[in-house]
C-alpha positions as a printed NumPy array, in Angstrom:
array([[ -4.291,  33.749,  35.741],
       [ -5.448,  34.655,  32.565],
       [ -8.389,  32.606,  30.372],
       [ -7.606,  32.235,  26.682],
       [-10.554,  31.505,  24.381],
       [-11.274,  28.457,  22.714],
       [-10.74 ,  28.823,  18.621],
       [-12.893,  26.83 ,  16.996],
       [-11.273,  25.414,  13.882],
       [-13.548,  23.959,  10.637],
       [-13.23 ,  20.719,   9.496],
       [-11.276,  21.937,   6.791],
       [ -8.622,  23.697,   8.769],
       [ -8.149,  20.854,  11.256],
       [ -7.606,  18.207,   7.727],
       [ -4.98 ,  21.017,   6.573],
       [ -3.065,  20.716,   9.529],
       [ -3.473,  17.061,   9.908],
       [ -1.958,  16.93 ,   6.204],
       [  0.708,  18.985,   6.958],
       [  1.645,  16.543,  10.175],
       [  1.477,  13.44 ,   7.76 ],
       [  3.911,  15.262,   5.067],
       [  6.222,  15.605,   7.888],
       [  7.782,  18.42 ,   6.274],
       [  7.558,  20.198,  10.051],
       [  7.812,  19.332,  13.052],
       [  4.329,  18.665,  15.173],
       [  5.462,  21.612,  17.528],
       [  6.087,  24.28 ,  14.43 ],
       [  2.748,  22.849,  13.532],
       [  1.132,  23.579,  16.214],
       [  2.619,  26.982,  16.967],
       [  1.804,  27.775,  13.127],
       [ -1.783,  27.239,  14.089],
       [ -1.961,  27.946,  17.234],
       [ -3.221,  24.979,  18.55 ],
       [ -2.068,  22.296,  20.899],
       [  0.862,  19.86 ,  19.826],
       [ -1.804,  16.978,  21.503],
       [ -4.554,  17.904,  19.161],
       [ -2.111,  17.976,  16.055],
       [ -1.362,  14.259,  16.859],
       [ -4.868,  13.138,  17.819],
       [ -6.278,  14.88 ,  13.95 ],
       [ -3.337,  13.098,  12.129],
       [ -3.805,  10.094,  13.992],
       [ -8.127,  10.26 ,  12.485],
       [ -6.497,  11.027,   9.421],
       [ -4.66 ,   8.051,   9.152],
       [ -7.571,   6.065,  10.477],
       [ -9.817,   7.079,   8.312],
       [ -8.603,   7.895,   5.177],
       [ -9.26 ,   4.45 ,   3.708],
       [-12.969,   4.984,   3.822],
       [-12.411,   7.633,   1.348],
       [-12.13 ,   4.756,  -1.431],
       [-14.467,   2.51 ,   0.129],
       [-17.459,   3.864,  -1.883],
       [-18.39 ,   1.347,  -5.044],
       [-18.342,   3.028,  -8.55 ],
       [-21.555,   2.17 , -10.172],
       [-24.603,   3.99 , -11.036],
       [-25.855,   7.261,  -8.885],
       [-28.902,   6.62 ,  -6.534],
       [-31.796,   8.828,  -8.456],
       [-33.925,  10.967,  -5.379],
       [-37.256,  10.58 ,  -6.439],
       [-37.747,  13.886,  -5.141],
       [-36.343,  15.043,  -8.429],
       [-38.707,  13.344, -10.922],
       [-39.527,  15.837, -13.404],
       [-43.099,  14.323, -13.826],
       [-43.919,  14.671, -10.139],
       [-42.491,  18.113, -10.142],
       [-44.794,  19.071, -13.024],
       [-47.85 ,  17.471, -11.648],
       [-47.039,  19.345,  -8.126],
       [-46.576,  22.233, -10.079],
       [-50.261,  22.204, -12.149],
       [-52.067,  21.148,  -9.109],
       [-50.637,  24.49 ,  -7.309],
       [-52.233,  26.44 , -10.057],
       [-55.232,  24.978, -10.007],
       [-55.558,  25.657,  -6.457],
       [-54.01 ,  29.232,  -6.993],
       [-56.969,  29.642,  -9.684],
       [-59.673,  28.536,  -7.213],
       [-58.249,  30.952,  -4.575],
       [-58.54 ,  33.775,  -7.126],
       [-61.817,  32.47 ,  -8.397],
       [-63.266,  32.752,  -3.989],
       [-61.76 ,  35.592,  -3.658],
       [-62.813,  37.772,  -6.414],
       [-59.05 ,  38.22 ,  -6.907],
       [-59.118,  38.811, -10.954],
       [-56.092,  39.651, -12.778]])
């Protein structure tokens, strides 16, 4: 008996064929021979498809969330207190440039 690897598919490829089962353009089995995976696993990623594809308009239009990570005015102060310390190591070390 021979053991066949395991292909792992990405997200992406497992959505394309889970599209191509909702079009219904083919049949799950020329799906699944297409892609070489099981005709089970076609109907279990179309099934999550269908599931979940109305959480895709869930999300609220409205302002983005700002990450105060970004603030420019923290960035600069994080920025001039690196210098000063990179002066101060010069200045110990006898580093002059």
């Amino acid at each position: 008996m021979s053991e066949k690897k395991r292909t792992l598919m990405t997200s992406t490829q497992k959505a394309k064929v889970a599209l191509e089962a909702v079009k219904g353009s083919k049949t799950v089995n020329e799906i699944a021979q297409e892609y070489s995976v099981h005709p089970t696993q076609v109907g279990l990623w179309k099934k999550a498809l269908l599931e979940n594809a109305s959480q895709l308009f869930d999300v609220k239009r409205g302002p983005k969330v700002i990450d105060p990570q970004s603030n420019p005015e923290r960035l600069y102060a994080k920025i001039g207190r690196l210098n000063m310390e990179l002066e101060w190591l010069k200045k110990k070390s006898g580093i002059s440039l």
